[in-house]
KOLGUMI-706151 format. One record per atom (N, C-alpha, C, CB): residue number from 1; residue in one letter; atom name; x, y, z. Coordinates in nm, 3 decimals, always signed. Glycine has a CB too. Layout:
<rs>
 torti dodo sekol      px      py      pz
   NUM    a    CA       X       Y       Z
...
</rs>
This chain:
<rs>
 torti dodo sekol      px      py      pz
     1    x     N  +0.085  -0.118  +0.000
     1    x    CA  +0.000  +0.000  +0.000
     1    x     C  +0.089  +0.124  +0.000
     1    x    CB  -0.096  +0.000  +0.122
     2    x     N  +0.034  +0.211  -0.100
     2    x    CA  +0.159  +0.334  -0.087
     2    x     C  +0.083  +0.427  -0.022
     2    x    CB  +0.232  +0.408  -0.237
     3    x     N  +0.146  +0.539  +0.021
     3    x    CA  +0.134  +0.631  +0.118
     3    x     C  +0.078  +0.754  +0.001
     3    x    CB  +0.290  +0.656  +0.216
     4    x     N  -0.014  +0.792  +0.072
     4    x    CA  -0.080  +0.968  -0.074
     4    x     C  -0.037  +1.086  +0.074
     4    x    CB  -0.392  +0.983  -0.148
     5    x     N  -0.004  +1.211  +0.015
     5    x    CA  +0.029  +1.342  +0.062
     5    x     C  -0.103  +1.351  +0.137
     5    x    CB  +0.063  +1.462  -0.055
     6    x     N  -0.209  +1.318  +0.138
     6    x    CA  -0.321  +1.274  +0.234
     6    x     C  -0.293  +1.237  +0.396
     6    x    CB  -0.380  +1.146  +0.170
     7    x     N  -0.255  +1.081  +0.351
     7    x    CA  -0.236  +0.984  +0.482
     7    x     C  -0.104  +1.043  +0.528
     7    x    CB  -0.225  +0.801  +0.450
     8    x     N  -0.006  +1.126  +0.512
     8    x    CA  +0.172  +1.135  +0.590
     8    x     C  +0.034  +1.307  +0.651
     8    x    CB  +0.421  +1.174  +0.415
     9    x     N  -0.040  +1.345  +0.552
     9    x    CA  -0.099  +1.523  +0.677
     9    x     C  -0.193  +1.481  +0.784
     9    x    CB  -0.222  +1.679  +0.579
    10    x     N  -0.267  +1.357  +0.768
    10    x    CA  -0.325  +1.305  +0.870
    10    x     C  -0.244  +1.247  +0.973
    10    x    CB  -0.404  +1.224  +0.828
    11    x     N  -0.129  +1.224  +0.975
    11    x    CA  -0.080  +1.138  +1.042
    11    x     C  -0.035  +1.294  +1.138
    11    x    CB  +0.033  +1.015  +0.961
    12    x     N  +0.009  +1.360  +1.039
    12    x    CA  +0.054  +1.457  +1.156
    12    x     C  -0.021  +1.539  +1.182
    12    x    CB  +0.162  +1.525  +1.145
    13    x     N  -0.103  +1.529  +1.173
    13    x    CA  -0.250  +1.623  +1.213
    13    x     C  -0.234  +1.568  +1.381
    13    x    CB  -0.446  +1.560  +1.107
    14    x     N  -0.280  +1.409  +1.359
    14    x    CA  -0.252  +1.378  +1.473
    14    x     C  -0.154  +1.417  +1.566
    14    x    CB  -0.247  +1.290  +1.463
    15    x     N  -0.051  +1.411  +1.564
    15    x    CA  +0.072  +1.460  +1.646
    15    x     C  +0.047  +1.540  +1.688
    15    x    CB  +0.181  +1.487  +1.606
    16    x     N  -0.007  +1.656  +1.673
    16    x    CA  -0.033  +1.773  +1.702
    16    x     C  -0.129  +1.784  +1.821
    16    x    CB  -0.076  +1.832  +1.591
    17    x     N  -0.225  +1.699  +1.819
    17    x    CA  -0.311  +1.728  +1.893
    17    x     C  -0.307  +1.761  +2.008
    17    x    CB  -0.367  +1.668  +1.891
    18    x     N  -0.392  +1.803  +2.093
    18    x    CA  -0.326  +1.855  +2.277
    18    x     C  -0.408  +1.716  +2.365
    18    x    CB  -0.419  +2.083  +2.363
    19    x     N  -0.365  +1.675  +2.453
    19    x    CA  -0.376  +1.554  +2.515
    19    x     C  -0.402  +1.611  +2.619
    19    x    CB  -0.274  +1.457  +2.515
    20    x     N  -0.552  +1.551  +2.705
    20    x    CA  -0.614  +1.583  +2.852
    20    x     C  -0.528  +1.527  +2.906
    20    x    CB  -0.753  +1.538  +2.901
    21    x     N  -0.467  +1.595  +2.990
    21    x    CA  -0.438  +1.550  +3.147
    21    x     C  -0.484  +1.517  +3.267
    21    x    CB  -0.395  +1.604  +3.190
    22    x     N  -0.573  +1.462  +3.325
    22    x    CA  -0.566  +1.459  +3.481
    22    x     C  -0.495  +1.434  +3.588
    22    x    CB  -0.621  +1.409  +3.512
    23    x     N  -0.449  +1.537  +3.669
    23    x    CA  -0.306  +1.529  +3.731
    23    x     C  -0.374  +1.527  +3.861
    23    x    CB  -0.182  +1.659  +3.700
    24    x     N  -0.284  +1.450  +3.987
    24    x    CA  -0.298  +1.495  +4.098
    24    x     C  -0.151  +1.491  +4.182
    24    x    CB  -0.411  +1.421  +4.153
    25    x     N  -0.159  +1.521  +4.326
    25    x    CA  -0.014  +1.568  +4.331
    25    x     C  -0.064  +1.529  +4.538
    25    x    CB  +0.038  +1.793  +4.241
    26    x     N  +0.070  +1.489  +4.559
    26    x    CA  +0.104  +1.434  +4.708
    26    x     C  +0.218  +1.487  +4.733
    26    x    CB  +0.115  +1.279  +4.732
    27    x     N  +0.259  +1.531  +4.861
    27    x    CA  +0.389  +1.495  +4.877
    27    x     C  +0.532  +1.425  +4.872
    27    x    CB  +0.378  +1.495  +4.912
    28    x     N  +0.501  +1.340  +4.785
    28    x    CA  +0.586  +1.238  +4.712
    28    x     C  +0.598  +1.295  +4.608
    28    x    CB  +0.540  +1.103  +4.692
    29    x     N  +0.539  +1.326  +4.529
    29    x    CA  +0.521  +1.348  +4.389
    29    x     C  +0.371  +1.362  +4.304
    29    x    CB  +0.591  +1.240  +4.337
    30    x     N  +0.390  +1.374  +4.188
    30    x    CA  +0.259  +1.406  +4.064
    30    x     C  +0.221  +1.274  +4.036
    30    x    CB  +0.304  +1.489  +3.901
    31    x     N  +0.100  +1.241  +3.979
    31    x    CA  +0.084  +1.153  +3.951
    31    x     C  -0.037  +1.188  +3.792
    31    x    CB  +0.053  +1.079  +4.087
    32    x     N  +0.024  +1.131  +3.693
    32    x    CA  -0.051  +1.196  +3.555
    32    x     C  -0.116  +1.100  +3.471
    32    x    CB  +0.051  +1.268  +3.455
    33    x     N  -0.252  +1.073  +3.432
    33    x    CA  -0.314  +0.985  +3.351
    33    x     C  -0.357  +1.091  +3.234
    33    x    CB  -0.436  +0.899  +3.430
    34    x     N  -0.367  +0.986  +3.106
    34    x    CA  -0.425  +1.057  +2.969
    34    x     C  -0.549  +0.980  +2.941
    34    x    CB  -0.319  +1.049  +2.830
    35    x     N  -0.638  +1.072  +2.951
    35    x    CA  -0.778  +0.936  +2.938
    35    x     C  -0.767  +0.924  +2.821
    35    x    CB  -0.955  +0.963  +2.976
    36    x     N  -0.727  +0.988  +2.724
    36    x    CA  -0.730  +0.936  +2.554
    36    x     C  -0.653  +0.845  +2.553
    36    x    CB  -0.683  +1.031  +2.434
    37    x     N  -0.551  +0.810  +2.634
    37    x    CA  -0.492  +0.722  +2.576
    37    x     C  -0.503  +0.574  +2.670
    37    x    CB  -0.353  +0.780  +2.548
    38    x     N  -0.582  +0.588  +2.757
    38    x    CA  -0.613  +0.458  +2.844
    38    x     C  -0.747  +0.380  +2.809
    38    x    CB  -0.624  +0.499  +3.000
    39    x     N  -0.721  +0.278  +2.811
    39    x    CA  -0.822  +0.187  +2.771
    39    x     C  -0.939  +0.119  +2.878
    39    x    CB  -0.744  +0.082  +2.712
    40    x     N  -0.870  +0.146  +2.958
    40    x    CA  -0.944  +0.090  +3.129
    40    x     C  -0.903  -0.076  +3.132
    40    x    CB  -1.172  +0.105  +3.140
    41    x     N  -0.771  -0.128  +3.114
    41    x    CA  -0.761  -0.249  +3.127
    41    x     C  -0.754  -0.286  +3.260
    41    x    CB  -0.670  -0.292  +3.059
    42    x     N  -0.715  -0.207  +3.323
    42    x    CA  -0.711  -0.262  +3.491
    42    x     C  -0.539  -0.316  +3.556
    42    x    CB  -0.835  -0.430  +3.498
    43    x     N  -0.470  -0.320  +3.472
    43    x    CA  -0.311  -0.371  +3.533
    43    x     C  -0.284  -0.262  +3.648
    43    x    CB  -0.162  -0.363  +3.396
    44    x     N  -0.307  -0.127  +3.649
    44    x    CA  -0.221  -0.075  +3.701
    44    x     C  -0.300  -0.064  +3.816
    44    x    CB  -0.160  +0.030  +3.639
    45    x     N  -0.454  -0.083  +3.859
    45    x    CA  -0.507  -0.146  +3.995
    45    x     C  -0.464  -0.250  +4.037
    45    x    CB  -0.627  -0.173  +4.002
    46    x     N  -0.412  -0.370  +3.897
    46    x    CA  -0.426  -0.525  +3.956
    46    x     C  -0.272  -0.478  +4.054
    46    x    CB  -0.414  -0.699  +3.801
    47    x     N  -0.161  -0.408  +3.987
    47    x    CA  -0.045  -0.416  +4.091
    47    x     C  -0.011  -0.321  +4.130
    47    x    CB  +0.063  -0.467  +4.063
    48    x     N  -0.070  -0.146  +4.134
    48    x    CA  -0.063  -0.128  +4.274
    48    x     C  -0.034  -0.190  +4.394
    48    x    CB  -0.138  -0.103  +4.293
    49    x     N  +0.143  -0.145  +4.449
    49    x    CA  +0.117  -0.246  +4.585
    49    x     C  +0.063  -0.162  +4.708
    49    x    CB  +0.271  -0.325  +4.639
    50    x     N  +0.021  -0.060  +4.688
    50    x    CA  -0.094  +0.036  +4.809
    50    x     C  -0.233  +0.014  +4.764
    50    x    CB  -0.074  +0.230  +4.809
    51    x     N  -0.239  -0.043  +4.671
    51    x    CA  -0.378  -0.043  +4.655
    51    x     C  -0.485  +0.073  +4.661
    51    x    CB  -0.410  -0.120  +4.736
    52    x     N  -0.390  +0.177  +4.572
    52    x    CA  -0.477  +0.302  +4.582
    52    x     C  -0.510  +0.350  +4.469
    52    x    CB  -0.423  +0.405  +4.650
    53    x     N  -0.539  +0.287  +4.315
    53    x    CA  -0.550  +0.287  +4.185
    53    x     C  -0.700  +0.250  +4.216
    53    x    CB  -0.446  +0.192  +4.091
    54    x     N  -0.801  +0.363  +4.143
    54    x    CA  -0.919  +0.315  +4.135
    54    x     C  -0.990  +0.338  +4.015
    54    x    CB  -0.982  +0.356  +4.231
    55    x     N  -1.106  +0.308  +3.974
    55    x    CA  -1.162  +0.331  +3.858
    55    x     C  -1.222  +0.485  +3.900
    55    x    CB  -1.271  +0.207  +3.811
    56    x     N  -1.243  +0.582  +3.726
    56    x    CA  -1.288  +0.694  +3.756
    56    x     C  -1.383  +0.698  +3.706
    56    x    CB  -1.230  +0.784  +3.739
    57    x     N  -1.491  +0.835  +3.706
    57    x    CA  -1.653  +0.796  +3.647
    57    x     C  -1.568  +0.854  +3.484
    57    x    CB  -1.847  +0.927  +3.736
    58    x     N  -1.484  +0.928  +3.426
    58    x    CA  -1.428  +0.968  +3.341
    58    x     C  -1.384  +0.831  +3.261
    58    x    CB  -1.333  +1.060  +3.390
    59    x     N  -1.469  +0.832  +3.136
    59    x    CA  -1.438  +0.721  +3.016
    59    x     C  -1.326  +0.775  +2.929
    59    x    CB  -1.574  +0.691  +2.912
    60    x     N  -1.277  +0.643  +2.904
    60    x    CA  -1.149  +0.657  +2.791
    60    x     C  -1.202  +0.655  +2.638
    60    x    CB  -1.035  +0.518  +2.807
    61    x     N  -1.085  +0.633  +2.563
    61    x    CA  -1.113  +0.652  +2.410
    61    x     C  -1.163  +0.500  +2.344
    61    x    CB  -0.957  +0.711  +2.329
    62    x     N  -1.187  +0.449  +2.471
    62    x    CA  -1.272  +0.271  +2.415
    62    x     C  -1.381  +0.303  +2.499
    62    x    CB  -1.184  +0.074  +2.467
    63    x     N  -1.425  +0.415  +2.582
    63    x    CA  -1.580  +0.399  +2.641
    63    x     C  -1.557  +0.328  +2.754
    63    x    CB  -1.695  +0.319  +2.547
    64    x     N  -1.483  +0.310  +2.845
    64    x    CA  -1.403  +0.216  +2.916
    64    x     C  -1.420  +0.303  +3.015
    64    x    CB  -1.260  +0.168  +2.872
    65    x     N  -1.381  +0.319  +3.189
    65    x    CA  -1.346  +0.395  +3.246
    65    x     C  -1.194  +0.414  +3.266
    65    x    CB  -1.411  +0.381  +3.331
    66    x     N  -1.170  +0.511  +3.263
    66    x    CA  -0.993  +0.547  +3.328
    66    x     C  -1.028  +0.542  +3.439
    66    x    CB  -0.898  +0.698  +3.304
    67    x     N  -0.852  +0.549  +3.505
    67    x    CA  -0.832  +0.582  +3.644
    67    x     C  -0.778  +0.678  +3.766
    67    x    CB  -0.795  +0.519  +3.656
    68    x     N  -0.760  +0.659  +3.829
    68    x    CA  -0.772  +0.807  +3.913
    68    x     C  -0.713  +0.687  +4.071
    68    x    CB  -1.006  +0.915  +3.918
    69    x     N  -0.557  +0.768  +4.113
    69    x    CA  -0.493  +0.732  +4.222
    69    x     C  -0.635  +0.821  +4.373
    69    x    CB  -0.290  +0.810  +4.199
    70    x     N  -0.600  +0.787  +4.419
    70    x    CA  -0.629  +0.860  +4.600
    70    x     C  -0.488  +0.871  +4.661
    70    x    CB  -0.736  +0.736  +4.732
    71    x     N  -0.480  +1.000  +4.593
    71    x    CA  -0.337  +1.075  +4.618
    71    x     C  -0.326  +1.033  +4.783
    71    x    CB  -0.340  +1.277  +4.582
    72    x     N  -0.361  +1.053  +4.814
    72    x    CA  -0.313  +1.059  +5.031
    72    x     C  -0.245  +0.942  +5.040
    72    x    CB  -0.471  +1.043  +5.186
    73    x     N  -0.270  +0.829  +4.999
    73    x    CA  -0.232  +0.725  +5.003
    73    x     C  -0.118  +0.629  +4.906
    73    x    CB  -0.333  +0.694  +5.009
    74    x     N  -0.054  +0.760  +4.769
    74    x    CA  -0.003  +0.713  +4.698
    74    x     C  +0.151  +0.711  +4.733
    74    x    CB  -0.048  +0.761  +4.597
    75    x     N  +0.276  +0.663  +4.706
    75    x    CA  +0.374  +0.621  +4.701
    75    x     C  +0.484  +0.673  +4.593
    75    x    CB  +0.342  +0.511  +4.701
    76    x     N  +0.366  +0.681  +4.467
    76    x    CA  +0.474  +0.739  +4.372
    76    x     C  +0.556  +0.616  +4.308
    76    x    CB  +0.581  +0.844  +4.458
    77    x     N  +0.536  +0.551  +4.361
    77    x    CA  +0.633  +0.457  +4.320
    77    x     C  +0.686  +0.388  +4.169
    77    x    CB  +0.594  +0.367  +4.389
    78    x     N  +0.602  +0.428  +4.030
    78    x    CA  +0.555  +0.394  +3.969
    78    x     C  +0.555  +0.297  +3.882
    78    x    CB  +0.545  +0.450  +3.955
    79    x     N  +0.520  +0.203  +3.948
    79    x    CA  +0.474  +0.035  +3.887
    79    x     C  +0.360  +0.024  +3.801
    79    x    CB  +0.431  -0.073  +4.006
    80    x     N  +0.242  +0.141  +3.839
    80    x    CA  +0.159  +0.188  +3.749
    80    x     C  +0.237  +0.239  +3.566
    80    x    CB  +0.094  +0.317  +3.842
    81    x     N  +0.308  +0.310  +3.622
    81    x    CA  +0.345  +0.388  +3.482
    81    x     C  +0.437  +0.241  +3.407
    81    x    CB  +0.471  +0.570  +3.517
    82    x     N  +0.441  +0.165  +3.454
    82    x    CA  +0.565  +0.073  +3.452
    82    x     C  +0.481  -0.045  +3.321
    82    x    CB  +0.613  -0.010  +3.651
    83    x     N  +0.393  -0.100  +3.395
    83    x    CA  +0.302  -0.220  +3.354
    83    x     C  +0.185  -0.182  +3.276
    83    x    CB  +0.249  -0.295  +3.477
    84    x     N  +0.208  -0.025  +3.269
    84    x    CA  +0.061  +0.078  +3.140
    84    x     C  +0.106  +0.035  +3.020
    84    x    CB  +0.057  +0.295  +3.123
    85    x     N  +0.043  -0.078  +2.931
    85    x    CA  +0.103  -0.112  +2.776
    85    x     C  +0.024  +0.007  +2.718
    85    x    CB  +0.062  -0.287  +2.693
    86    x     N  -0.022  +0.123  +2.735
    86    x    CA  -0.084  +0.222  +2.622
    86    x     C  -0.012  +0.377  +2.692
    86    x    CB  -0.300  +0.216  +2.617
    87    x     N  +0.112  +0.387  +2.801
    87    x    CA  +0.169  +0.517  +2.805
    87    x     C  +0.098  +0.620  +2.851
    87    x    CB  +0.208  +0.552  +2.694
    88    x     N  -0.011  +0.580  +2.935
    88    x    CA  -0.111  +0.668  +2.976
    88    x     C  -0.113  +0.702  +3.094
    88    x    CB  -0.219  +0.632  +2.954
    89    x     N  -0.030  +0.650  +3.145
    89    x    CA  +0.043  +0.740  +3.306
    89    x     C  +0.139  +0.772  +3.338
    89    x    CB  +0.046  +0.698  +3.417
    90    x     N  +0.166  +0.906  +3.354
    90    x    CA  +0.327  +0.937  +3.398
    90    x     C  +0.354  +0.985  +3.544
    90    x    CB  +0.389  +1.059  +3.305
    91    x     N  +0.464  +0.921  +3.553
    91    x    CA  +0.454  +0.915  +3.742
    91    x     C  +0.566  +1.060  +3.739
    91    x    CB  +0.547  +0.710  +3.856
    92    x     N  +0.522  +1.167  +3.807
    92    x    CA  +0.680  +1.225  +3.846
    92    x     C  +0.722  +1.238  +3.987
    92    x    CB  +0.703  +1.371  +3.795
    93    x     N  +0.810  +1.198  +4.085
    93    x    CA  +0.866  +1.177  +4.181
    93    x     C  +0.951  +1.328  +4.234
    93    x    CB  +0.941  +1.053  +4.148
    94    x     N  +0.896  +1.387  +4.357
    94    x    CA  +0.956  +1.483  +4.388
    94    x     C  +1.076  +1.474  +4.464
    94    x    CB  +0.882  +1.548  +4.434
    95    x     N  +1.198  +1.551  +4.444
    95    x    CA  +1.304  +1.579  +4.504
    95    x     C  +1.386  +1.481  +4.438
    95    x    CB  +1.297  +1.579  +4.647
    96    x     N  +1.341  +1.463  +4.326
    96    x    CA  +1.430  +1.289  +4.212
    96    x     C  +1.520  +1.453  +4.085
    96    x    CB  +1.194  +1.094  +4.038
    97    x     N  +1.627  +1.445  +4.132
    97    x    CA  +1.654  +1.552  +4.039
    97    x     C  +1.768  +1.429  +3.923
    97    x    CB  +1.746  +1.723  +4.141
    98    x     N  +1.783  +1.538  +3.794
    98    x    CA  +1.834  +1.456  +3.714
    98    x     C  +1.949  +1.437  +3.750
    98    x    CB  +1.826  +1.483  +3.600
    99    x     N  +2.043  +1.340  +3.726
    99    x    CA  +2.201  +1.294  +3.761
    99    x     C  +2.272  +1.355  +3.651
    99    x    CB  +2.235  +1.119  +3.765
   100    x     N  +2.362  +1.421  +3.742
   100    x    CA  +2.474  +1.474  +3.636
   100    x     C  +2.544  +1.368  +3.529
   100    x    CB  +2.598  +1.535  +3.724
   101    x     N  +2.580  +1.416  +3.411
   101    x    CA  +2.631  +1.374  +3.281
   101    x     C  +2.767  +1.316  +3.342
   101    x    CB  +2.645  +1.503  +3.159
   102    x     N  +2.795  +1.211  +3.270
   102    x    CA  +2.929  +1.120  +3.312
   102    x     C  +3.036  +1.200  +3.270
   102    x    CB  +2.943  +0.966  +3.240
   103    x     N  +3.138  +1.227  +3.333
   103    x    CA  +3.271  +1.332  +3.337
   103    x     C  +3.348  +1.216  +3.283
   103    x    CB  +3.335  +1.409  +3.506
   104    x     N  +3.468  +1.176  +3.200
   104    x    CA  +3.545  +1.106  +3.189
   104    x     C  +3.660  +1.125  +3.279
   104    x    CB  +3.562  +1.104  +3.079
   105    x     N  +3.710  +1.032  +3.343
   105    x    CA  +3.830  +1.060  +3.403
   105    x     C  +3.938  +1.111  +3.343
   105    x    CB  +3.868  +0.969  +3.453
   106    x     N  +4.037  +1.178  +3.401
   106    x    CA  +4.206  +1.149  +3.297
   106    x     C  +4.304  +1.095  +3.405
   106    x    CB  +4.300  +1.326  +3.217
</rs>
């Protein structure tokens, strides 16, 4: 199948688009889901090890529900963001600063 100047402007039509966030935030850190891009499969409740991953009344882009942490109780830890096969949660961890660039010795 070949590609028409059509299908390569749709494709990046897409790219473009702006992506919902629902963020919430603990003293540990942020915690970020994309309901467009979650399906409501359930992994990242099944291993939560706080068991604080719940379903939200907010449907995904399959009609599905997303999910939604109970920040008070979250960890940050992110095994959620880890075991998400669709990239729809990003964990950020506070006071995690980036590591300096490797110096070569002489």
């Amino acid at each position: 199948m070949q590609e028409t100047g059509n299908d390569i402007e749709h494709a990046k039509n897409e790219d473009e688009r702006d992506w919902e966030i629902n963020s919430y935030e603990n003293d540990k850190g942020k915690w970020h889901v994309y309901p467009g891009l979650c399906k409501g499969c359930g992994l990242c409740i099944e291993k939560c090890p706080v068991k604080v991953i719940e379903w939200a009344k907010e449907l995904g882009f399959s009609g599905t529900p997303t999910v939604k942490p109970r920040v008070e109780g979250c960890i940050v830890c992110g095994i959620c963001q880890t075991v998400c096969p669709d990239a729809a949660i990003h964990i950020e961890k506070k006071g995690k600063e980036v590591p300096p660039a490797a110096v070569p010795v002489h």
